[in-house]
Backbone as a chain_set.jsonl record, in Angstrom:
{"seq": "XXXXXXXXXXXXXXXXXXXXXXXXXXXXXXXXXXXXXXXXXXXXXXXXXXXXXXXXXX", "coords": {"N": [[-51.571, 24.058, 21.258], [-49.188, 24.322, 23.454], [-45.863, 23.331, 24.713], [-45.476, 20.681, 26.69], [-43.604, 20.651, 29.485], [-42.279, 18.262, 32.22], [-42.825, 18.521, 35.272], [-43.37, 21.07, 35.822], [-45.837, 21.265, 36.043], [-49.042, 22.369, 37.119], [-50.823, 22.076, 40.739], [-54.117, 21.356, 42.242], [-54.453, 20.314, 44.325], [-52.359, 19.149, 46.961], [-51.586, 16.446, 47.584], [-51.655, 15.338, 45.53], [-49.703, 15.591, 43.961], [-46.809, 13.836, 43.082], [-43.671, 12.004, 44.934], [-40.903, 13.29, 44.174], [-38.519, 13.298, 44.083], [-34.514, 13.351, 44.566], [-32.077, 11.419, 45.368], [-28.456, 11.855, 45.856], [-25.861, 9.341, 47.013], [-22.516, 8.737, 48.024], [-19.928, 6.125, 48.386], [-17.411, 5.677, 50.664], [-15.816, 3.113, 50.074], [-14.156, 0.258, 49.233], [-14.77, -0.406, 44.906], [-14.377, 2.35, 45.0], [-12.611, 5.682, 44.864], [-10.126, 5.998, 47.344], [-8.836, 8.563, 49.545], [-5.603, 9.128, 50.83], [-2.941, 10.021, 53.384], [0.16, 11.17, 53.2], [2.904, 8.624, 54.026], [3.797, 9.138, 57.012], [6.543, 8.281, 57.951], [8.014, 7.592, 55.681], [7.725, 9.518, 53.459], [6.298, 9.016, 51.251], [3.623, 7.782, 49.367], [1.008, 5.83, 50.37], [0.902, 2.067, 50.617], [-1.182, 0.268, 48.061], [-2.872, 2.748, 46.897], [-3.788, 5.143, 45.109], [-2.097, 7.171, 43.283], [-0.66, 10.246, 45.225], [-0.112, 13.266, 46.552], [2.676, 15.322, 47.693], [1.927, 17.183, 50.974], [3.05, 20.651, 50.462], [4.568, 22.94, 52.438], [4.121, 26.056, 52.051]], "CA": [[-51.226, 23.843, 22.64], [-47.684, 24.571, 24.17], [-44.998, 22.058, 25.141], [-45.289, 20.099, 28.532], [-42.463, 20.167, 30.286], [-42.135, 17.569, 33.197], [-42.154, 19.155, 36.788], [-44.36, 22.318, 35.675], [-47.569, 21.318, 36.205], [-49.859, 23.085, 39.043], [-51.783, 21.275, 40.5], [-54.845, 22.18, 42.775], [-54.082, 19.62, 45.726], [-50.703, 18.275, 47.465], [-51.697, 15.548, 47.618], [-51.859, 14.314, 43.72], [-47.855, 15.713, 43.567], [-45.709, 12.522, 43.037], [-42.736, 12.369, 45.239], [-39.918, 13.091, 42.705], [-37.043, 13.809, 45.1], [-33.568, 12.652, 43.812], [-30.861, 11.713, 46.532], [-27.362, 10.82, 45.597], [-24.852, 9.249, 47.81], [-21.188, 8.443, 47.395], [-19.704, 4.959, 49.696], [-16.536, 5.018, 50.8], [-14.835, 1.64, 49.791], [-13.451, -0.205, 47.15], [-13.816, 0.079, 44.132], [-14.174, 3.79, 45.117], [-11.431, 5.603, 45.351], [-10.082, 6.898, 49.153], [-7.865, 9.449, 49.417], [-4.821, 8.717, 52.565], [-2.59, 10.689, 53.336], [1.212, 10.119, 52.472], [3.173, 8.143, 54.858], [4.8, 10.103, 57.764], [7.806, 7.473, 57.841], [9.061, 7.63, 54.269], [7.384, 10.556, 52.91], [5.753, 8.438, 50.079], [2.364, 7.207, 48.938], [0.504, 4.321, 51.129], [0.501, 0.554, 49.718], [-2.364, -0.073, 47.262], [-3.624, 4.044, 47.286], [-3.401, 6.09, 44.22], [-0.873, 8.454, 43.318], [-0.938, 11.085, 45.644], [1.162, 14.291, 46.617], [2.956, 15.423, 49.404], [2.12, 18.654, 50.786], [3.95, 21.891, 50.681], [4.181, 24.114, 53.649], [4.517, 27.495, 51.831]], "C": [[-49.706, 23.891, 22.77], [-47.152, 23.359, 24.216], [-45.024, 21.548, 26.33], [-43.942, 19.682, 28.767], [-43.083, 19.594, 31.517], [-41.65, 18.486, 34.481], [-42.767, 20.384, 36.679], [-45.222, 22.604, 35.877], [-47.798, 22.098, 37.576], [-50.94, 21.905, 39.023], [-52.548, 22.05, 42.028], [-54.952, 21.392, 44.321], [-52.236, 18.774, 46.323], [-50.478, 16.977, 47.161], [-51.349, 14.276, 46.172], [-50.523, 14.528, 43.497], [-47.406, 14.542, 44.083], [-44.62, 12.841, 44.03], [-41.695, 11.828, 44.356], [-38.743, 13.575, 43.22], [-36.017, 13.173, 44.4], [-32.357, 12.566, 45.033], [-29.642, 10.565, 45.789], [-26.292, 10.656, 46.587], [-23.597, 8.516, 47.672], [-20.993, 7.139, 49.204], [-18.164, 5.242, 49.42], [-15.548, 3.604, 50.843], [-15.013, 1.081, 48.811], [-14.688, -0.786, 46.198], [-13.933, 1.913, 44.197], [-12.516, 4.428, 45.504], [-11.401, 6.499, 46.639], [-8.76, 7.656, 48.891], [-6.974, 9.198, 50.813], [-3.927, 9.435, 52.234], [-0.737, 10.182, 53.192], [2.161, 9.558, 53.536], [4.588, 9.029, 55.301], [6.583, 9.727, 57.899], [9.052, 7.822, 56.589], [8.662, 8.138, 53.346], [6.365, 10.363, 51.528], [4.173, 7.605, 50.033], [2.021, 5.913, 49.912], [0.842, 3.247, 49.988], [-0.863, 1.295, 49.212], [-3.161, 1.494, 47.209], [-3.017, 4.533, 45.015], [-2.674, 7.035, 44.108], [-1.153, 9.624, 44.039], [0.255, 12.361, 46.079], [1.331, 14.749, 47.408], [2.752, 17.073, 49.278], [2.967, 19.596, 51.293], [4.05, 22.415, 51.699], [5.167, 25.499, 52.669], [4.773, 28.77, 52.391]], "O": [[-49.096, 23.3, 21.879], [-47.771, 22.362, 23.843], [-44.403, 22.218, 27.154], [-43.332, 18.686, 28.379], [-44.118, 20.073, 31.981], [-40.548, 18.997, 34.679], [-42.681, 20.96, 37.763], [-45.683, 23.742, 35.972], [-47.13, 22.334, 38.584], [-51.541, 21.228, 38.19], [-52.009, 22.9, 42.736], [-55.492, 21.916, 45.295], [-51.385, 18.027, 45.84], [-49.491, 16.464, 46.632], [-51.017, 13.103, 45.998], [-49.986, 13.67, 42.796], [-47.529, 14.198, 45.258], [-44.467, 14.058, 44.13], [-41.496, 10.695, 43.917], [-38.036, 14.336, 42.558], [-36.403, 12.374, 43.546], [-31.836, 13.574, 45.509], [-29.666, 9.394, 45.412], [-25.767, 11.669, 47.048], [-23.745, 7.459, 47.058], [-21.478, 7.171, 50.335], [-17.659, 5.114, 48.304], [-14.697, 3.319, 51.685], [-15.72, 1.23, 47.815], [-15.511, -1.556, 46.694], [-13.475, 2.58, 43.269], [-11.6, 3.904, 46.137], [-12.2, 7.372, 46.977], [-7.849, 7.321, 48.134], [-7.604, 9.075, 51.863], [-3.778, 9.71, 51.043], [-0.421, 8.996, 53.099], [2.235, 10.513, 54.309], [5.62, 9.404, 54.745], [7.537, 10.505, 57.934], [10.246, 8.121, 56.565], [8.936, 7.651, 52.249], [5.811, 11.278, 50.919], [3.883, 6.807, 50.924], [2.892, 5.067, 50.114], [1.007, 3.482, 48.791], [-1.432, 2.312, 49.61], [-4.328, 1.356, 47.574], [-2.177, 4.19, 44.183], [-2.643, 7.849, 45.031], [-2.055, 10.254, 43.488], [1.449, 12.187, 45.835], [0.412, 14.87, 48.217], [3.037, 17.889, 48.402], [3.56, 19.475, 52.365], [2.909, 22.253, 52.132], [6.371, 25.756, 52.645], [5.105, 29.707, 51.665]]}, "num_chains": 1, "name": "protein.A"}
């Protein structure tokens, strides 16, 4: 007999298929990190933000 892989099977009604859905979702707030943008005043990084970089106009 062959190898069973998981998720291959047929099957002969809908009904007997498991629901095997997978949902992932990301949260905005701490300890995640947020991305802000860099302060219009004094060209530099927010308080408490992660290093971030100012952008170019090329």
């Amino acid at each position: 007999m062959g190898e069973r892989v998981p998720g291959n099977e047929l099957y002969s009604d809908a009904e007997e298929r498991e629901d095997d859905h997978l949902s992932i979702v990301t949260l905005e707030e701490a300890p995640f990190v947020i991305v802000e943008d860099v302060d219009p005043l004094s060209g530099t990084c927010m308080r408490n933000t992660v290093p971030c970089r100012k952008q170019l106009k090329l």
